[in-house]
C-alpha positions, 0 to 999 in steps of 0.5 A: 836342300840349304846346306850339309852336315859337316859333322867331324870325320864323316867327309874324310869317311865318305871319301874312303869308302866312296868307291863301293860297297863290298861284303866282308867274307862272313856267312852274315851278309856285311855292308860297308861303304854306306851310305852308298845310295845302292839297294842292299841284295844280300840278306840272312832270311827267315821264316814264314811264321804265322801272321795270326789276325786273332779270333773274329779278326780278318786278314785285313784288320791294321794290325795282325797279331803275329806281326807284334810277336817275337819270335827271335826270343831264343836268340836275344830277341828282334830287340838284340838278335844274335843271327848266324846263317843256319840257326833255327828259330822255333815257334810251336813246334815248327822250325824255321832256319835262317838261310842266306839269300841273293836277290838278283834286282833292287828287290828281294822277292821272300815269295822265292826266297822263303815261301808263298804262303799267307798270311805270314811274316818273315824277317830279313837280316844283314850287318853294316860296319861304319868307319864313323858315326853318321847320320843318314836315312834308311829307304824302304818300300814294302809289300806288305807292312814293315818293322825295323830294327837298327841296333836294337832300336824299333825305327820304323813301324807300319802294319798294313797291306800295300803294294812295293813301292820303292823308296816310300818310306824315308827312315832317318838312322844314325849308322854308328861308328863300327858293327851295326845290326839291321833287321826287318820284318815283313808281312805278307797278307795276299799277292806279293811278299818282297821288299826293297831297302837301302841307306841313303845319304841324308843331305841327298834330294829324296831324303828331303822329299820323303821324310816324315819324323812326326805323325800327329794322333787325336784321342776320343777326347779331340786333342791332337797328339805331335808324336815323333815316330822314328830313330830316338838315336837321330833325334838326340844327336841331330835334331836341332829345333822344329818351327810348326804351324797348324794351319786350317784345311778348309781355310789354308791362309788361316794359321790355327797354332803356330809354334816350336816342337818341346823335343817330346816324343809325345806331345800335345798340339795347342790346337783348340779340340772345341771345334772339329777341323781338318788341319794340316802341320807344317813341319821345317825341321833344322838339323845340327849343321845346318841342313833343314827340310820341310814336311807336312801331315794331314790331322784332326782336331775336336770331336768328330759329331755330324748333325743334320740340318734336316732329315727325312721332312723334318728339322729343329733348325730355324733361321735368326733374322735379327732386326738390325739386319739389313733389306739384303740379308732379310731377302737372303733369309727368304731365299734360304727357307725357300731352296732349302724347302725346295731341296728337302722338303722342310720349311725353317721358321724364321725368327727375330730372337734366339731363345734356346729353342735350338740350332740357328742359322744366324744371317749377317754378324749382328749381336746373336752373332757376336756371341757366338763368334767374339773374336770376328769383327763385323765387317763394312756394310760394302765389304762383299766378302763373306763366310759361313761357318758352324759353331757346335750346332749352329750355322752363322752366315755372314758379311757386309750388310749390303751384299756380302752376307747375301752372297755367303747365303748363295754360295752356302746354297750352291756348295750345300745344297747343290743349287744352281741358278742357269738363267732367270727362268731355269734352276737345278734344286737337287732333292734331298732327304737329308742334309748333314755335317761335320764341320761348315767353314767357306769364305770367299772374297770378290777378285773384281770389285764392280762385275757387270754382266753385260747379256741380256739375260744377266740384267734380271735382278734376281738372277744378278743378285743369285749369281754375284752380278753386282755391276749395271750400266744405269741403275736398277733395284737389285736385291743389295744394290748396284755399283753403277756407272752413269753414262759414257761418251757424256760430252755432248749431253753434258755441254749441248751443241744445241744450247751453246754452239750458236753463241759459243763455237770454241767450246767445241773442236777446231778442224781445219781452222774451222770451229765444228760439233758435227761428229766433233768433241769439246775443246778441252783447253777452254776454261769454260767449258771445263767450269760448264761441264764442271757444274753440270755433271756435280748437278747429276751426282747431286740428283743421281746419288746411287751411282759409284761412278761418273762418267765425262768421256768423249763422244762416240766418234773421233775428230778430238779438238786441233787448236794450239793449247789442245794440239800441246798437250797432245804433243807433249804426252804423245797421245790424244789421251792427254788433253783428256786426262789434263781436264777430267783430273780438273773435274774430279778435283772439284768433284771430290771436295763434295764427292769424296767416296766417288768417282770421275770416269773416262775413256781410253777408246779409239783414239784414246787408247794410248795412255799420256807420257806424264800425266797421271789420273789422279786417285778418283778417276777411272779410266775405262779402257775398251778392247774393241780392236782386238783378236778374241779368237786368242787371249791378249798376251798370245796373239801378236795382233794385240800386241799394242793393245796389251803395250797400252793397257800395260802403259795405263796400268802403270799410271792409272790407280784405277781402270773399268774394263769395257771388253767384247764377248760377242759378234755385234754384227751378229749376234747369233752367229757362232763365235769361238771365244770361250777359251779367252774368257779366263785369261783376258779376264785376268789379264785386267784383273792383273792390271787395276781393274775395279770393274769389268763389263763384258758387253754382249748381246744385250738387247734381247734373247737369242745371242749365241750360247748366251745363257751359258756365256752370262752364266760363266761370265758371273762365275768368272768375274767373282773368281777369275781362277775359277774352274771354268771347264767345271762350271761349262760341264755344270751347265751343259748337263744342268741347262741341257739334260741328256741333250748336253752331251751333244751340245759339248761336242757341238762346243768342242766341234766350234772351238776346235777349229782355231788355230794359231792363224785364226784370228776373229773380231767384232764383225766375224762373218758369214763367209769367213774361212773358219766357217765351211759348209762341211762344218755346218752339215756335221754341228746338223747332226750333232744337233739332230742327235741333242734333239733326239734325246732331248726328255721334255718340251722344255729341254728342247725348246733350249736346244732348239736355242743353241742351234740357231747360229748353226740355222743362221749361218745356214741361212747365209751362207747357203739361203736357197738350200735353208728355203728349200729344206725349211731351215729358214721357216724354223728359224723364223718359229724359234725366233718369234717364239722366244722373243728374239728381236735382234740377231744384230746390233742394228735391231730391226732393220737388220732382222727384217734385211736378214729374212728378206735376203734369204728368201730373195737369194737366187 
């Protein structure tokens, strides 16, 4: 609430009558003291008279006939009810007298009060005197429908059955200075039959929560109607204005109509009744006095027509191609005719032309697509945002040429269709007999610009383009390109120590008074160098035009440059970061004179990490910051162990206009080990995301096959790095059942057994091992089980094959940990089976050496 309604004489009103509530001494119950906020008890009651449904009606229809029939038309009717306490009312012979009753709680139980029967309707009746006119609300809750009257004036109306629910309904009233009449009439269609009322100040915080003055109501016609629903006596004393806004259910940043409320109690909403969509009005009404309250309704508008995209093998859909349309979009147009034939067993020709033939789905926003979206501007060839959408019967698709349509038609399959895409050789393409819809409107946008998936099974084309995977390392022919990054730790491939060093040491660092490129750096300072490397790395761009980014960046080892003019700049910016930045700035500098859409990549690694005191990346550099040291076992900003790592990516994130995330998901000394790091994914990722990152690579195991859960991880990294507040419980349920079958049950709780071991004090890194104490041989012999169990149910060769897969990292720490039992019981020979046969080279990242170590050490363990 943002204020009260200081009308005259209401407060001096309020604080006379403050004190309580009491009843004159009358046979009619009479309140006064309201607004007091207590539940009102005392009532005149009457009834049950019939709640007739009508011939063919039954007694769940909305409106019962005997809920609108006044039977107080002897005595002024509902309308001006002239009540004493044992006055009779009659209806076809039968007598009901009105009979005082004292509810002994908050409400009043008219099944002890007048009868049990049903279906029936009974009215209840009490007066209020005010010393003042004023505004306040009338709280009721109902079992069943409810009618009220206040001073003759119909203020509430709802027919239906419903449960009480205390306080549902907020009615605003004006009480009127003197003697007010209060009566409601109840339903009663089964069960229950009470209700509970009392009034309410109106500046009070469940006024503010539960107000509804206006319904909105749409015709045959599809126009939407703003109808004001309660006390015409409020609305002329109080209201003082309404601001509306119809925004799009589908689309809740996109504003339909916005405007003011005319002040009729039955209005029509500019909403465009051409198109169908659920829509919700905003509502922030201000009261004379200052007060305002905000509210909102759910409504329709247009004409509610369903079509089917095709149905029962059959279609009049065909999918427009036009031929400005780009390599990407023609590919994506041949993934829509091929899963949907998949899915409902139809193939849609595709078409160059509209020809009025019938319904299209038009790919990408060329000029079929203009016609029938005028008012949407075609976006940039590189702008990977998209939507789909219908209008009337057609279905248009579109976004940037180079990828963003292609997206929209993936995501139109997923959300559709149901399709998923798990790894490159595994998809779940639901049957279907018929596809139909009322309205199709879905847009998305990317939350990180470069996403690179870093496992193994991510690196396929197709897979990547399917699933959003628009990042790479080098460069690869995708389905709508690739954002590349060339090259990392480039300064010895840029300036060789075998072509230089000889004639040229102070290109490289000084140790200890001595020039070296052993397991060295540059020497930054060195204007040389800087034109060499200047020139050499314009060169690959020059030849290698296809990446986004460029990378001069340290070797992969530390011992940076000692001499003076380097040991300055480290000095004053505190950090080995400065002479690194001091040069790349310099490069891409002369870079973007010929190069002005790229950019000059560096690392913030190892020693590195620390960002510079004053010096500041300029517009087109990236810096690449790596989180190698870190805990996974807890995201980023709640484990003190990373403390100075969030600290520098804070620092970085300050200066640096742009940074490329290099982050871990994965255990490199083995790979297919178990490593609980699931719950981190999501946070850390948006934790970067948070901090200027363009680009993410999540490095994996990307060798080859066999990393641990790495086909579900690639699967949820995709999803992540798209939309990092996806729900990612969602998308690992998803896949466990679609990927696993009826054996996903078990393998979740395999995942739920792993994951639930961490604690505040476990804390895991790149080189988790064998022997760690979050690893314990009891541990091993339940996740058996539980994969003996998956086995079990497993419904085809195919699906055990993957479940065979998920078990390896129990069989290899099975093997580590206790190497002559695995030789004894043949976990060790099956290891070796389900690794040679799905083409698992390398359990770690030192590949071969490791593989061959690893089998040797088991067999001759003692």
């Amino acid at each position: 609430m943002r204020g009260s309604i200081p009308y005259c004489g209401i407060i001096q009103t309020i604080v006379l009558v403050i004190l309580g509530t009491s009843f004159a001494f009358a046979e009619t119950p009479v309140y006064t003291g309201e607004p007091s906020g207590q539940f009102m008890r005392s009532w005149l009651v009457c009834g049950p008279f019939p709640a007739d449904t009508g011939e063919g009606k039954s007694p769940d229809s909305i409106r019962l006939e005997g809920f609108y029939r006044d039977y107080l038309a002897a005595h002024g009717g509902e309308t001006q009810p002239q009540i004493v306490e044992g006055q009779a009312e009659e209806y076809q012979g039968v007598s009901r007298a009105w009979i005082r009753h004292d509810a002994p709680g908050d409400a009043v139980d008219l099944d002890a009060a007048i009868s049990k029967e049903d279906p029936v309707v009974g009215y209840a009746y009490c007066e209020i005197e005010s010393a003042a006119t004023v505004p306040c609300a009338l709280a009721l809750g109902s079992n069943d429908g409810a009618q009220v009257w206040l001073n003759g004036e119909r203020v509430w109306d709802w027919p239906g059955g419903r449960g009480l629910d205390v306080d549902s309904d907020i009615i605003p009233v004006v009480l009127v200075q003197g003697n007010n009449k209060l009566l409601v009439k109840i339903e009663e269609r089964a069960n229950l039959w009470q209700f509970a009322c009392r009034m309410v100040p109106f500046d009070s915080a469940l006024v503010a929560r539960g107000i509804r003055p206006f319904r909105v109501a749409t015709g045959d016609d599809g126009v939407p109607h703003l109808l004001y629903v309660q006390s015409k006596a409020f609305l002329d004393g109080y209201i003082d204005s309404v601001k509306l806004k119809a925004v799009d259910a589908a689309r809740p940043g996109e504003t339909v109509w916005e405007g003011t409320w005319p002040g009729e109690i039955d209005s029509v909403l500019p909403v465009d009744p051409s198109i169908f969509r659920e829509c919700r009005l905003d509502f922030e009404i201000a009261f004379k006095g200052g007060l305002s309250v905000t509210s909102a309704v759910d409504f329709t508008a247009g004409k509610r027509v369903e079509r089917a995209l095709f149905a029962d093998g059959a279609s009049t859909y065909r999918i427009l191609v036009e031929d400005g349309a780009s390599d990407s979009e023609k590919w994506a147009a041949q993934e829509l005719q091929h899963w949907i034939r998949e899915s409902g067993g139809v193939e849609l020709p595709i078409v160059a032309k509209a020809d009025g033939a019938g319904p299209l789905v038009v790919i990408g926003m060329h000029e079929y697509a203009k016609t029938l979206l005028p008012n949407e501007k075609e976006p940039e060839a590189l702008d990977e945002s998209f939507r789909y959408r219908n209008v009337d019967a057609n279905i248009v698709i579109w976004g940037g040429s180079a990828r963003g349509t292609m997206y929209g038609v993936m995501s139109f399959l997923e959300r559709e269709l149901g399709c998923r895409w798990y790894t490159p050789k595994v998809s779940s393409i639901p049957k279907k007999t018929r596809l139909t819809f009322v309205r199709l409107d879905h847009g998305e946008k990317p939350g990180i610009r470069v996403r690179n998936d870093f496992y193994y099974e991510a690196f396929e084309p197709i897979w990547a383009a399917r699933n959003r995977i628009n990042g790479a390392m080098g460069h690869r022919e995708q389905p709508g390109g690739v954002e590349a990054y060339w090259g990392v730790h480039t300064f010895y491939p840029l300036v060789p120590p075998d072509e230089f060093f000889a004639t040229h040491p102070e290109y490289y660092s000084l140790l200890d008074g001595k020039r070296t490129y052993e397991h060295a750096q540059l020497c930054l300072t060195n204007p040389d160098v800087l034109r060499i490397l200047t020139e050499r790395i314009l060169d690959v761009m020059r030849k290698n035009p296809q990446y986004l980014i460029y990378c001069v960046s340290q070797n992969d080892w530390s011992n940076p440059c000692e001499c003076d003019a380097c040991q300055a700049i480290v000095d004053r910016e505190g950090s080995q970061s400065g002479p690194i930045i001091w040069f790349v700035n310099q490069v891409a500098e002369q870079v973007e004179k010929e190069f002005p859409d790229k950019f000059i990549g560096t690392l913030a690694y190892s020693y590195t990490r620390k960002p510079c005191a004053t010096l500041k990346p300029r517009e087109n550099v990236v810096v690449r910051f790596c989180s190698i040291e870190c805990c996974f076992a807890h995201d980023f900003k709640s484990c003190p162990e990373n403390k100075s790592f969030v600290e520098d990516m804070e620092g970085w994130a300050k200066i640096s206009p742009h940074i490329y995330i290099w982050d871990y998901v994965v255990n490199f000394s083995h790979y297919i080990m178990p490593y609980p790091n699931f719950r981190v994914l999501q946070p850390n990722l948006q934790f970067f995301r948070d901090h200027n990152a363009i680009g993410i690579m999540e490095q994996a195991a990307y060798q080859s096959r066999g990393g641990e859960f790495a086909e579900l991880r690639a699967y949820v990294i995709a999803r992540l790095l798209w939309d990092p507040e996806c729900d990612v419980e969602a998308a690992i349920a998803d896949f466990m059942y679609g990927y696993y079958g009826r054996s996903g049950q078990y393998i979740r709780q395999y995942f739920d057994l792993l994951h639930g071991r961490l604690t505040p004090d476990t804390h895991i890194h790149l080189g988790l091992r064998p022997d760690d104490k979050l690893f314990t041989d009891d541990f091993v012999r339940e996740a058996e089980a539980i994969f003996d169990q998956a086995e079990a149910v497993a419904e085809s060769p195919e699906i055990l094959g993957r479940v065979e897969m998920a078990r390896l990292p129990i069989m290899y720490l099975k093997c580590k940990r206790k190497p002559t039992q695995a030789v004894a019981d043949g976990t060790l020979e099956r290891f070796r089976v389900i690794t040679e046969r799905e083409g698992v080279t390398h359990f770690a990242e030192a590949g071969e050496p490791h593989r061959l170590a690893f089998f040797e050490e088991v067999k001759s363990a003692e």
